[in-house]
matplotlib code that plots the C-alpha trace (Angstrom):
import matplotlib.pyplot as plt

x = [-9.9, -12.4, -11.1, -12.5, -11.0, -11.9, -11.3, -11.6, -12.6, -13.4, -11.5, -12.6, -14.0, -15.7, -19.4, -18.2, -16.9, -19.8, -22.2, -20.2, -20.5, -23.8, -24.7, -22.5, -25.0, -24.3, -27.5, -28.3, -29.9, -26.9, -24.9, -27.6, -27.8, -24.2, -23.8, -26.2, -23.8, -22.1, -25.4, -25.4, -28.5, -30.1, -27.2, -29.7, -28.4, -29.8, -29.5, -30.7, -30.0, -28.1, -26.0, -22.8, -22.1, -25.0, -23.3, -26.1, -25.4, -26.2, -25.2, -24.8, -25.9, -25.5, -27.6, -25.6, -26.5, -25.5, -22.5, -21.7, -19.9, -18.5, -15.2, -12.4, -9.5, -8.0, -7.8, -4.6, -6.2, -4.9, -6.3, -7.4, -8.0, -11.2, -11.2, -12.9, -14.5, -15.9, -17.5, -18.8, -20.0, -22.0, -19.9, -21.4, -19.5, -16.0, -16.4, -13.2, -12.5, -9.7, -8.3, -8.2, -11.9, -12.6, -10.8, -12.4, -15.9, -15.1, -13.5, -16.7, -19.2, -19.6, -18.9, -19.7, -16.7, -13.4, -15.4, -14.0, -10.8, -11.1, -12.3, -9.8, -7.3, -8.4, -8.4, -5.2, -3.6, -5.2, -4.1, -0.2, -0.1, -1.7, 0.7, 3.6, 2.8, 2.3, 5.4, 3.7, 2.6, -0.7, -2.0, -1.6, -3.7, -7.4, -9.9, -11.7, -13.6, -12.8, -13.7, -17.4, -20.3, -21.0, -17.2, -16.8, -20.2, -18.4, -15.7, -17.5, -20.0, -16.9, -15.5, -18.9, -19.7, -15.9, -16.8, -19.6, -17.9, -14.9, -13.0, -9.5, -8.2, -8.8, -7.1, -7.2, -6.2, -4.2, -5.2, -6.7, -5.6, -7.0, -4.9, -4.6, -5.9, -8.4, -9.2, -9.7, -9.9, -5.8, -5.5, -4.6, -4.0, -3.0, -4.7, -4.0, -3.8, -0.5, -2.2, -3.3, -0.2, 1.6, -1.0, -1.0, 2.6, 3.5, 0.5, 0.5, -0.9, -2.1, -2.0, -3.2, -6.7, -9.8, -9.3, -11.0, -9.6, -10.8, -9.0, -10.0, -8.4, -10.9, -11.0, -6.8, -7.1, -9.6, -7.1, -4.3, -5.7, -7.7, -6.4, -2.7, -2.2, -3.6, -0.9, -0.4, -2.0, -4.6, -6.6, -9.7, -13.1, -16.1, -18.9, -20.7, -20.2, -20.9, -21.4, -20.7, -21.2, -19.8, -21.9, -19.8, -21.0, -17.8, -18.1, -14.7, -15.0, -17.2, -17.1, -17.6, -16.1, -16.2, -16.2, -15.9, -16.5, -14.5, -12.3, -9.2, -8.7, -8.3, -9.8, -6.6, -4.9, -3.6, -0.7, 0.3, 2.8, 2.3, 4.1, 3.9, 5.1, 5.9, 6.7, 7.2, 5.8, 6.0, 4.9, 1.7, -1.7, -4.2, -6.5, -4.3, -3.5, -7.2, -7.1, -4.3, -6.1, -9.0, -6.7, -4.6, -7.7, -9.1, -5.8, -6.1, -4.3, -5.5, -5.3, -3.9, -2.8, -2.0, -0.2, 1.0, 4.5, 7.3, 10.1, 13.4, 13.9, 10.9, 8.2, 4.7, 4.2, 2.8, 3.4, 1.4, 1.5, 0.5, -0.5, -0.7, -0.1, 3.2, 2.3, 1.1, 4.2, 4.5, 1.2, 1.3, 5.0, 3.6, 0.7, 3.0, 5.0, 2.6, 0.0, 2.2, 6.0, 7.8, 10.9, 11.6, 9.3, 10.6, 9.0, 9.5, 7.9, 5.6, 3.7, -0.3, -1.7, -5.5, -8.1, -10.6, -13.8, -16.7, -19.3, -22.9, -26.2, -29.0, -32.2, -32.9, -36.6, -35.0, -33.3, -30.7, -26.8, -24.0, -21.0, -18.1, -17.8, -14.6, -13.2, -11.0, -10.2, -13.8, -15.7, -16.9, -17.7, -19.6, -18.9, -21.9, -20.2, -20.8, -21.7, -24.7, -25.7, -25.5, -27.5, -30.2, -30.1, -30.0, -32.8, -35.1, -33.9, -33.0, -29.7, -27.1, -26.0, -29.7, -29.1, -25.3, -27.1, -30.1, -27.7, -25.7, -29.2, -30.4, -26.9, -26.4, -30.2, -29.6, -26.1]
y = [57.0, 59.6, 62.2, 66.1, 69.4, 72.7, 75.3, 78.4, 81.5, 83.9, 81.7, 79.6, 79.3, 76.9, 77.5, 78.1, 74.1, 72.7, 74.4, 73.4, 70.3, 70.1, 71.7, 68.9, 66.7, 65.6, 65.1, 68.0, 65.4, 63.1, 66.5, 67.4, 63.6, 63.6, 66.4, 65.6, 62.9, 66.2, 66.6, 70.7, 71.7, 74.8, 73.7, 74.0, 73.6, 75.1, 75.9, 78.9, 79.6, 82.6, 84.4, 86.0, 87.7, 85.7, 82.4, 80.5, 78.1, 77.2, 79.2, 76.9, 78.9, 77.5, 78.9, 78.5, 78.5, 81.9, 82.4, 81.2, 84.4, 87.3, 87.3, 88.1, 90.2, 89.3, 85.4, 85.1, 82.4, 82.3, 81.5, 82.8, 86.9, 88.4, 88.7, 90.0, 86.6, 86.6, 90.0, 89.0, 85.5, 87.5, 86.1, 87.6, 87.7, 86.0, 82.9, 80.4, 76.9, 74.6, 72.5, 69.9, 70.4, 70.4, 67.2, 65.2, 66.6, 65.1, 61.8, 61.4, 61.6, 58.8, 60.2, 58.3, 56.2, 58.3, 61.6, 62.1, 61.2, 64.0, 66.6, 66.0, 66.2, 69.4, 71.2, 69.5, 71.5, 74.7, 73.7, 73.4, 76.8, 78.4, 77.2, 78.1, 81.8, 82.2, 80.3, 78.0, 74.2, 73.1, 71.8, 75.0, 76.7, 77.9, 79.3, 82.2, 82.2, 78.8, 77.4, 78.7, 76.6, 77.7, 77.2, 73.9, 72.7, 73.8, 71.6, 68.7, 69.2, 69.4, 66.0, 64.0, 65.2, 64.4, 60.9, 60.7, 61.0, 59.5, 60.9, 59.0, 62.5, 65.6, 68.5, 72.0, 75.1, 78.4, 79.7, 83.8, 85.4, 88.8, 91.9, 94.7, 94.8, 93.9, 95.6, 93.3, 92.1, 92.0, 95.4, 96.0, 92.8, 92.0, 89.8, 87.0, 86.4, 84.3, 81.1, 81.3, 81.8, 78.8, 76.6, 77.1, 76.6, 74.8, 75.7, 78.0, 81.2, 84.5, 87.6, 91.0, 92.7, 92.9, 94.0, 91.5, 88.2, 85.4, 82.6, 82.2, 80.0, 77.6, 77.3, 77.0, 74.6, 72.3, 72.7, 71.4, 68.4, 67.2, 68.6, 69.0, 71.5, 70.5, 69.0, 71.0, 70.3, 68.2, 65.8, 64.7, 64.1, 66.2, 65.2, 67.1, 70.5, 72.0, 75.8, 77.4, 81.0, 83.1, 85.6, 88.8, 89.9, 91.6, 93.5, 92.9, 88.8, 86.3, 85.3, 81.5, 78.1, 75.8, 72.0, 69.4, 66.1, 64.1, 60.8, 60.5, 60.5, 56.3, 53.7, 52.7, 52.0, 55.2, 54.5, 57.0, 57.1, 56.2, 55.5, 52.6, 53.0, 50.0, 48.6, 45.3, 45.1, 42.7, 44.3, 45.9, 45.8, 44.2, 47.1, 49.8, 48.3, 48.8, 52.1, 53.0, 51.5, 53.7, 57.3, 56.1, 56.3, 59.0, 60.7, 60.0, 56.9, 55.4, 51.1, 50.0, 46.1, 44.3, 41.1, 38.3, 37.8, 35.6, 38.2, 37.7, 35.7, 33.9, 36.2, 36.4, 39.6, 41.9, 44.1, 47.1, 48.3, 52.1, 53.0, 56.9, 59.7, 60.8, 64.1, 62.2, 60.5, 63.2, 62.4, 58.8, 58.3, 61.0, 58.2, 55.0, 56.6, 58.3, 55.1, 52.3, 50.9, 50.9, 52.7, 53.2, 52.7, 52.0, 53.7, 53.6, 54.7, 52.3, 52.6, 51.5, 50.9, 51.8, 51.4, 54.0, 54.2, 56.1, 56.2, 55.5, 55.2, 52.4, 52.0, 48.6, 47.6, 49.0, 52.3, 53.6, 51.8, 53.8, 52.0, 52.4, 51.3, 50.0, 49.9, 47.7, 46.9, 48.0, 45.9, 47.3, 46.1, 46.6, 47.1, 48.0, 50.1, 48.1, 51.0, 51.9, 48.4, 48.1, 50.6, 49.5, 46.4, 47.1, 49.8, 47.2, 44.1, 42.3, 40.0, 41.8, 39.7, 40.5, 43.8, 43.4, 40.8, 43.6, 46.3, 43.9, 43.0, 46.2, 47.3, 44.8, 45.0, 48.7, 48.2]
z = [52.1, 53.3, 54.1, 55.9, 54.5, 56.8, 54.7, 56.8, 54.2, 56.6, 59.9, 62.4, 66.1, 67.9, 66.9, 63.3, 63.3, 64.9, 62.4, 59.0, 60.5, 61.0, 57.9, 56.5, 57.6, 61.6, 63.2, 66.2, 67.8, 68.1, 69.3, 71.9, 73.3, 73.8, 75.8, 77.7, 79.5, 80.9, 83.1, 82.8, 83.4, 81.2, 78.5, 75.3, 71.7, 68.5, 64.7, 62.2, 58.8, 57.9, 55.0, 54.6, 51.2, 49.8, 50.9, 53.0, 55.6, 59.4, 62.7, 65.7, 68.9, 72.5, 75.6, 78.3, 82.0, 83.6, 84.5, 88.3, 89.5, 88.0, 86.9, 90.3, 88.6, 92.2, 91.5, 89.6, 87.2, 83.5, 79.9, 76.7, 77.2, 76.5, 73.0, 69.9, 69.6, 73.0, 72.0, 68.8, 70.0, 73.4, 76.0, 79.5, 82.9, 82.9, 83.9, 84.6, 85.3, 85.9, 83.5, 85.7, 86.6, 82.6, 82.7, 85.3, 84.1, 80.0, 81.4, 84.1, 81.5, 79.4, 76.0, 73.0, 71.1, 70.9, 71.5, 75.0, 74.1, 71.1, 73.4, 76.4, 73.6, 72.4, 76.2, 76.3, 73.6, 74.9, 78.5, 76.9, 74.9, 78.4, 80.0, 77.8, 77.2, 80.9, 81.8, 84.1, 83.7, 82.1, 85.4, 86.7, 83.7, 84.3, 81.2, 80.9, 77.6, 77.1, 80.7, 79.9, 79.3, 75.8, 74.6, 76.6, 74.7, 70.6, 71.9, 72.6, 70.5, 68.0, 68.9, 69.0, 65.3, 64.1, 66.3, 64.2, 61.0, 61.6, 58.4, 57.6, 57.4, 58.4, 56.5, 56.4, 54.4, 55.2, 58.3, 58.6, 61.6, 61.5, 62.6, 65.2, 68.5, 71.5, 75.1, 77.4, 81.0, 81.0, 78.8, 75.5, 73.7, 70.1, 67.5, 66.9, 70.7, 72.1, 72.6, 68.9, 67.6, 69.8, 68.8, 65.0, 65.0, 62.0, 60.2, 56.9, 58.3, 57.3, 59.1, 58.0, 57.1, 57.8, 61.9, 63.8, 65.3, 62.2, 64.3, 67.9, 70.6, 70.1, 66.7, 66.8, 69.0, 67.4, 64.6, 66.5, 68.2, 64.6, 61.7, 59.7, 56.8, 53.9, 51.0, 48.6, 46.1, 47.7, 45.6, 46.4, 45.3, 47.0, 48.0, 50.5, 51.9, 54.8, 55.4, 59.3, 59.7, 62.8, 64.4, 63.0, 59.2, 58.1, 55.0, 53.8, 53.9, 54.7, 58.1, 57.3, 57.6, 54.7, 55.6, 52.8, 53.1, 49.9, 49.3, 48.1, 44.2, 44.6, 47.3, 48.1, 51.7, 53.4, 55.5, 58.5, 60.5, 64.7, 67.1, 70.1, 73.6, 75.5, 79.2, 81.0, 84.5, 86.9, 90.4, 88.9, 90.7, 88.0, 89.2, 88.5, 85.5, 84.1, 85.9, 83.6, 80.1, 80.6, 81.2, 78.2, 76.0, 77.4, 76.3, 72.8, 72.6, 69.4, 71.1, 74.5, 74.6, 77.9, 77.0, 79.6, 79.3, 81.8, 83.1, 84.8, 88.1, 86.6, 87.6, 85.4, 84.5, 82.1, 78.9, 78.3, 74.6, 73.7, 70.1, 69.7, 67.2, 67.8, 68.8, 72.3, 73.3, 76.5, 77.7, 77.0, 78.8, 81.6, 82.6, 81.6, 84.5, 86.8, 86.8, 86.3, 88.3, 85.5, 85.4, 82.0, 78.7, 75.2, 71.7, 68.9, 65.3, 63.7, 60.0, 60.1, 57.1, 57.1, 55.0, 54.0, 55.7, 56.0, 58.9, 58.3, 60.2, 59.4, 61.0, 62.7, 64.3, 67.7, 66.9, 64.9, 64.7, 64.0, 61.7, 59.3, 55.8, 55.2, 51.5, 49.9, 46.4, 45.2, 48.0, 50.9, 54.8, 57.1, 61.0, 63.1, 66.4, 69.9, 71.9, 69.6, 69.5, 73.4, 74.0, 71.7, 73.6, 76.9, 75.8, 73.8, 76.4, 73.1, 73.1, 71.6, 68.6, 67.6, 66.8, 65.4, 63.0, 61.7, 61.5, 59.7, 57.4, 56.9, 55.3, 53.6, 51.9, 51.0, 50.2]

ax = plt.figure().add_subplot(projection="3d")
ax.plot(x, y, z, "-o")
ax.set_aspect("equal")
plt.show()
């Protein structure tokens, strides 16, 4: 089981993620390529080296387009207050967005394998703890911060490199908070900020000294759409490592993010617990149906099934079948409801038994093909990823099973 362990020594943001992955070893390229499916012009992406208390490792810095207006304190829009992050990270003018403009933007662009699903899922969670400190719904919940270019690019920058990776587990240890407070566009505000706190609940935290906010919205966030605590203790066996810095030096800790790429202490199956959400329909419209499939994914849902099946008063119908972390079963039933005519929808907790994989890259006589290594019992397999190997393909005009079958080669020679 491979597994991902963000161990935040000095805390974590956005920026901070993307670089420890990076420096972990996700190409830029691959980050820059797939943002680029969000069509922002002047959105540019780069790296430098830097140290913090003589601890090298790799900044990730975003130039953003400027910002479309200036921030309207008369437009009673919500999100993330202005805080010490957005300082330290040179956030300009306030700009804000919808969430349901973020939304439609992540699930119009045609992100790579499960990294739109990852990225809607990490708005999502920002969206909800909005929402619940202002006492209104997420749909209602617009971004500051977080609604700007360069904060919308960590996030989906974060979700194409964990995409990339595709770690069994992702893990992380106690969380730094930071103390004391911010002024910002909504007046005096206390670190950590509300949001932060909603969305680390359940997390081991830590609250106190040096006085700076450690653990921005972002950062919490990323943490509660990818990660759970860490077991304690957690046993593993490193491998890589991956240094992010932030922008702030503080001389009381180093302000950097620690991500460790390992594998559990044996290759054995992991099993995790899931949960599948089920309905029988009979009056559906096929097209809605697929309508349906692709929001469902798009949510996070982990594998959507539509199975033929005969009903009552012998009507053919259908039987959708929703497997999701648990932690989705509002969203999931929400769509099952909104987007289908069922009436009710059954679920129900199921174990999966997975086994441990890894992602790897291999170069074929068209381009690169992205693929897991699956392990079992000391043998491994290989799975080369169809949306890689389309786009070689339709790139090169080559039949598809051409490239499945070199990736497939070229594994197998170095393997």
């Amino acid at each position: 089981m491979s597994l991902l362990y963000l161990d935040p020594v000095g805390g974590i943001a956005g920026d901070m993620t993307v670089a420890a992955l990076i420096d972990l070893g996700v190409p830029l390229e691959l980050l820059r390529e797939g943002l680029g499916a969000l069509k922002v012009r002047g959105l540019e992406l780069r790296t430098e080296r830097a140290v913090r208390h003589a601890i090298a490792g790799t900044r990730f810095v975003v130039s953003a387009p400027p910002a479309e207006a200036p921030h309207d304190p008369s437009r009673h829009t919500i999100g993330p207050a202005v805080t010490a992050s957005a300082v330290f990270h040179g956030h300009g003018a306030h700009e804000h967005r919808a969430w349901r403009e973020i939304r439609a933007l992540l699930e119009g662009a045609r992100l790579p394998g499960r990294s739109g699903a990852l990225a809607v899922a990490i708005f999502a969670k920002l969206a909800e703890a909005e929402g619940a400190v202002h006492d209104v719904a997420p749909e209602a919940v617009a971004f500051h911060e977080v609604g700007a270019w360069d904060s919308i690019a960590d996030i989906v920058c974060t979700a194409l490199a964990v995409d990339h990776l595709a770690p069994t587990e992702i893990y992380c240890g106690p969380v730094p908070l930071g103390q004391g407070h911010v002024q910002t566009a909504h007046g005096r505000m206390p670190i950590p900020g509300p949001a932060t706190l909603h969305l680390l609940r359940g997390f081991p935290v830590e609250q106190g000294p040096p006085a700076f906010e450690r653990t921005t919205p972002t950062g919490a966030a990323i943490l509660a759409a990818l990660a759970r605590p860490a077991p304690v203790p957690l046993r593993y066996v490193p491998e890589r490592v991956g240094i992010g810095i932030g922008t702030l030096d503080s001389p009381a800790v180093p302000n950097l993010l620690r991500a460790v790429w390992g594998r559990a202490a044996d290759d054995a199956p992991g099993t995790e617990q899931l949960e599948c959400a089920e309905a029988n329909l009979d009056d559906a419209n096929p097209e809605w149906l697929g309508y349906l499939l692709e929001r469902l994914l798009a949510a996070g849902a982990l594998d959507v099934a539509l199975l033929p099946v005969h009903m009552k008063k012998n009507r053919p119908g259908t039987l959708i079948q929703v497997l999701y972390a648990p932690a989705l079963r509002e969203a999931v039933q929400g769509l099952l409801f909104s987007e289908a005519t069922t009436l009710g929808v059954r679920h129900y907790a199921v174990a999966r038994t997975a086994l441990p994989r890894e992602a790897v890259t291999v170069a074929t006589p068209w381009g690169q093909v992205q693929g897991k290594v699956a392990t079992f019992r000391g043998r491994r397999r290989f799975s080369p990823e169809f949306e890689s190997c389309r786009a070689l393909a339709l790139r090169a005009g080559v039949p598809l099973r051409d490239v499945y079958q070199a990736a497939e080669r070229v594994w197998a020679e170095q393997a």
